[in-house]
C-alpha positions in Angstrom: 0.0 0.0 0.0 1.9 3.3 -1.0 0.2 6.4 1.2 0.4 10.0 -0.6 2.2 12.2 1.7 -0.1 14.9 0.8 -3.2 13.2 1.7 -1.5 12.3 4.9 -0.7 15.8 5.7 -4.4 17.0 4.8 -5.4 14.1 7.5 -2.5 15.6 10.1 -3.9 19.1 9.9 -7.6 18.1 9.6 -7.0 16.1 13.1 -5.0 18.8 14.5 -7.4 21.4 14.2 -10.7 19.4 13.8 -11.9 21.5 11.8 -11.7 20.8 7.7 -11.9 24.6 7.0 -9.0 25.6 9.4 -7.1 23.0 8.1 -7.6 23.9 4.3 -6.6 27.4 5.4 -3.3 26.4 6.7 -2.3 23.9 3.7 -3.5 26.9 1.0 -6.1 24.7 -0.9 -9.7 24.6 -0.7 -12.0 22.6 1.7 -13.2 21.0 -0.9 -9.5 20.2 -2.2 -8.5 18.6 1.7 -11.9 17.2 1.7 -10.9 14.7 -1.5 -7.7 13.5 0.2 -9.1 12.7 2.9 -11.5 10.4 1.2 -9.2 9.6 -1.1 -7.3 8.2 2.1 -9.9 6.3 3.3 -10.9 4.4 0.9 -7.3 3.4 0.0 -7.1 2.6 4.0 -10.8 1.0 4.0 -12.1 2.7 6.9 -12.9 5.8 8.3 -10.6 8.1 9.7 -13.3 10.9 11.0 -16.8 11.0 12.3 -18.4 13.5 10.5 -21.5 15.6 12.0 -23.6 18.8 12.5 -21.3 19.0 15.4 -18.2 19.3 13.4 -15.6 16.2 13.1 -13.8 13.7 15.5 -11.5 11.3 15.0 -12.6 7.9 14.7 -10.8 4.8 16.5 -9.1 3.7 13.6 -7.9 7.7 13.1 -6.7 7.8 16.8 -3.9 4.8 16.1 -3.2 6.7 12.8 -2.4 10.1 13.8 1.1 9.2 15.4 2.5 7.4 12.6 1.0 9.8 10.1 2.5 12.5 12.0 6.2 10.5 12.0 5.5 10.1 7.8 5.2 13.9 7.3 8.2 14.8 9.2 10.1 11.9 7.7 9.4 13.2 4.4 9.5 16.9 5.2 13.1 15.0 6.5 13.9 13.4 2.9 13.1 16.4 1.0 15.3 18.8 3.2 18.8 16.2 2.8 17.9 16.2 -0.9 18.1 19.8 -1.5 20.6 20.2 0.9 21.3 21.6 4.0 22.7 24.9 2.6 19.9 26.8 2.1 19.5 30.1 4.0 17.4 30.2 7.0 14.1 31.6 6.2 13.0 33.6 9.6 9.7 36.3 8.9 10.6 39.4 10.9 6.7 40.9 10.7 5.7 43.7 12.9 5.1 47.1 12.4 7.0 48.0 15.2 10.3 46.6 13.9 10.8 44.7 17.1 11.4 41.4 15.3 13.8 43.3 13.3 15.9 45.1 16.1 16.1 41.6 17.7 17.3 39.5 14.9 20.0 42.2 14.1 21.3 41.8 17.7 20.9 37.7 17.8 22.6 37.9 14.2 25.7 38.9 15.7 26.1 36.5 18.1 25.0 33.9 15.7 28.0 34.4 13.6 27.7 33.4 9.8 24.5 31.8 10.1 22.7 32.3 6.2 19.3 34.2 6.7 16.3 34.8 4.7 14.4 37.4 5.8 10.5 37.6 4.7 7.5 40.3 5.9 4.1 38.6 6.6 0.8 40.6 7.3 0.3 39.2 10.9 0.7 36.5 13.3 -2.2 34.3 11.6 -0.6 34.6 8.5 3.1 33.9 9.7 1.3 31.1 11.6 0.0 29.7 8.3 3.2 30.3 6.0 5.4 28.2 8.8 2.8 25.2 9.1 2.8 25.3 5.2 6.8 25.0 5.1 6.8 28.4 3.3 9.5 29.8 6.4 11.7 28.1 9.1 11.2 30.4 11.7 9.6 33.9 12.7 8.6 35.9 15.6 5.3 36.8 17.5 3.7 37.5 20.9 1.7 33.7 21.5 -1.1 33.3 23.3 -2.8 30.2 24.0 -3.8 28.4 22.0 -0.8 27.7 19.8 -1.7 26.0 16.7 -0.6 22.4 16.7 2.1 21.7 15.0 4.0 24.9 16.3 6.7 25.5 18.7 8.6 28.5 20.9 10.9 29.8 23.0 10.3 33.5 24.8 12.8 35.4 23.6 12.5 38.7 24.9 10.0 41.0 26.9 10.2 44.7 26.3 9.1 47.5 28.1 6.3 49.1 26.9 5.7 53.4 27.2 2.7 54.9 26.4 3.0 57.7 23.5 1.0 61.2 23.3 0.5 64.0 21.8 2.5 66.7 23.0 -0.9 68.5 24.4 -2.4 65.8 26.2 -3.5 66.6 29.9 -0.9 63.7 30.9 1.8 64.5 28.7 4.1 66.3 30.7 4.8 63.8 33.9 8.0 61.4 34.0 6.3 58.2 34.1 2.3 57.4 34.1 0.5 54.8 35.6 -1.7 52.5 33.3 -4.9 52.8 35.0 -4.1 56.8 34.8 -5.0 56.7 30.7 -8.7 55.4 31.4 -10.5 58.7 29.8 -8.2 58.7 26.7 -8.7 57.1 23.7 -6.6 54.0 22.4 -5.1 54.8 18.9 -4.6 51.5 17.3 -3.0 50.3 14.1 -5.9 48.2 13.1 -9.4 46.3 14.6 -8.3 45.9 18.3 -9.8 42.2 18.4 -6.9 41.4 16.0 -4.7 42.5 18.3 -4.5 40.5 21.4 -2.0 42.9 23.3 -3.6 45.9 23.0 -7.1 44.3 23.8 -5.9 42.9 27.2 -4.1 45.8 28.3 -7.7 48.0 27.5 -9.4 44.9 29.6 -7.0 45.2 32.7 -6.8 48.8 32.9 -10.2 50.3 32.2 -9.6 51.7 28.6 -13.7 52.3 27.2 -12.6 54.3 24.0 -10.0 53.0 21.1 -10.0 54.1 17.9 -8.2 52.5 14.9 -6.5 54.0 11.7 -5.2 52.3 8.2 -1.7 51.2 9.2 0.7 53.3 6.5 3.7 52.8 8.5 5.3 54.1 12.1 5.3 57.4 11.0 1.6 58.1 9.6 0.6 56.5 12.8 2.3 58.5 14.7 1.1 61.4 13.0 -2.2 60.4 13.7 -1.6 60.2 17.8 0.2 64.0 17.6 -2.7 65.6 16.1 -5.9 64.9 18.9 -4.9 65.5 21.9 -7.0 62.6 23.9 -4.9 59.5 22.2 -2.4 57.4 22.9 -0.8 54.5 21.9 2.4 52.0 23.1 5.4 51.2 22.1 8.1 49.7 22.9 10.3 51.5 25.6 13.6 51.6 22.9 12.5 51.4 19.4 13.8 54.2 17.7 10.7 56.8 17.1 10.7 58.9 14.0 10.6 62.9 14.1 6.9 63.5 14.6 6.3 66.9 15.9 4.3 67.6 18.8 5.3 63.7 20.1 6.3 62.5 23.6 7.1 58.9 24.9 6.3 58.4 28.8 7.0 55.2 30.5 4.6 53.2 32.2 5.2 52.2 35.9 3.5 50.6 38.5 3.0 48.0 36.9 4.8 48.2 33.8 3.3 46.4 30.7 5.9 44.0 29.1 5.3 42.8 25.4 6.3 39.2 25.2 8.6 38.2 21.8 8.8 34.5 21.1 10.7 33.0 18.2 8.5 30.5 16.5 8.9 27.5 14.3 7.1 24.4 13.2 7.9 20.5 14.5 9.9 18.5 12.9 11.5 21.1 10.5 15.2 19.7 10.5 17.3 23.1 8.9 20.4 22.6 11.3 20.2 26.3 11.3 17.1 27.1 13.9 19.4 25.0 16.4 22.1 27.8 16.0 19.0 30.9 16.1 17.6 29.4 19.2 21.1 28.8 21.1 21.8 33.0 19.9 18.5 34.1 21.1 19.4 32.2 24.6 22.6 34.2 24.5 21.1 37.5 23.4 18.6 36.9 26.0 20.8 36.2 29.3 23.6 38.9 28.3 21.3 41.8 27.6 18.5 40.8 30.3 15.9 40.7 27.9 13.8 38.0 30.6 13.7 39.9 33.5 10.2 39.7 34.9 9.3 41.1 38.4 5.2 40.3 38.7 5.2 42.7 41.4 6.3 45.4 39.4 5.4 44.5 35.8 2.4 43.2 33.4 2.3 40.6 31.4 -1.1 39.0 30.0 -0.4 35.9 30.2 2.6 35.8 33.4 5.6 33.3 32.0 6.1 29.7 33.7 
């Protein structure tokens, strides 16, 4: 009996997420498309691999014993294809983020990771970079997780930076040296897109009793930070050392008591074998012990979801 690897991948995902439209999504063909393997799988297997209902899918017995293996054929395939085209290639790592945090960090890690080949690439958001490294489009990239983390993923915390909240010039809280969180309830959140896209900024309005956001087309750092300069009432945050851009009528405060933290983690998906994510990871460590870049102090900071 030869398997197709493809139709064992479409069963993988389909059993990882439960769900045959999630799982199209993350292996770029229709429902339909992962659908057809599926029964194509089947019926070379002769028995079912999913109960299927008004209640979604579940995995049948016979799909329980064959997720494990099926898993182990993927990866040893993924394996096969990787030693034939050689172990050479760059590293492909996404550095999204409109902040240029990902960025920043990589430049630092990249020197302590000596002549380690990159390939850098710029995804839309953390669903999209999520889908691009299950699909094997990218080794490796960075994002704040939160649970849950798709299956088939893994990471390593990498950094938490300081976050400071950034005015206009002529807001009422503007001119003190550092602000409490809880002090910006009354203003209005500027963010760079819907806020329940972005899971950061959403919590931090939840803890700290922020009723008014407001978001804008994101054009870049320094349209958006146009857009806080000109109304008095907004803010927005940023990290505590990313380099701002010359906006008039701009100031940066930091945040105390508690201060938020913005967790980085360096992602990548199972079973990818480029020798080269061993030698990211180990410089990230590095990176991360020598510049402090894991300090956490819960009486003092905020994190949404605290580190274990």
């Amino acid at each position: 009996m030869d398997l197709d690897v493809a139709q064992v991948r479409a069963f993988v995902r389909a059993a990882e997420e439960l769900h045959f439209g999630r799982a199209a999504e993350t292996l770029a063909i229709s429902q339909q498309a992962l659908s057809k393997r599926i029964a194509r799988l089947e019926s070379l297997l002769g028995t079912a691999l999913f109960e299927r209902g008004g209640n979604g899918v579940r995995l049948t017995a016979a799909g329980q014993r064959f997720l494990r293996p099926a898993r182990q054929t993927v990866a040893a395939a993924e394996a096969a294809v990787a030693a034939a085209v050689g172990e050479d290639r760059p590293l492909r790592v996404d550095v999204w983020g409109h902040l240029y945090a990902p960025m920043r960090t990589l430049a630092q890690v990249a020197e302590r990771a000596g002549e380690l080949p990159l390939e850098l690439g710029h995804g839309r958001d953390l669903p999209s970079v999520t889908h691009a490294l299950l699909r094997g489009d990218i080794d490796a990239a960075f994002g704040r997780v939160h649970p849950p983390l798709r299956p088939g993923l893994a990471h390593r915390l990498v950094r938490l930076e300081p976050v400071d909240a950034v005015l206009s010039a002529d807001h009422p809280l503007a001119a003190g040296p550092a602000l409490r969180p809880d002090q910006l309830r009354g203003s209005v959140l500027w963010a760079p897109g819907a806020l329940d896209r972005l899971d950061f900024l959403h919590q931090f309005a939840d803890r700290f009793g922020i009723r008014d956001s407001a978001a804008g087309v994101n054009l870049g750092l320094a349209h958006f930070l146009e857009e806080v300069a000109r109304d008095p009432r907004r803010f927005s945050l940023l990290p505590a050392d990313i380099p701002l851009p010359e906006v008039p009528g701009l100031r940066s405060v930091p945040l105390v008591d508690p201060t938020p933290l913005y967790a980085w983690s360096l992602l990548w998906r199972t079973g990818n074998g480029h020798p080269g994510l061993n030698g990211l990871t180990a410089a990230c460590a590095v990176a991360a012990g020598q510049s402090r870049w894991l300090e956490y102090h819960p009486e003092r900071d905020w994190l949404p979801e605290p580190p274990r």
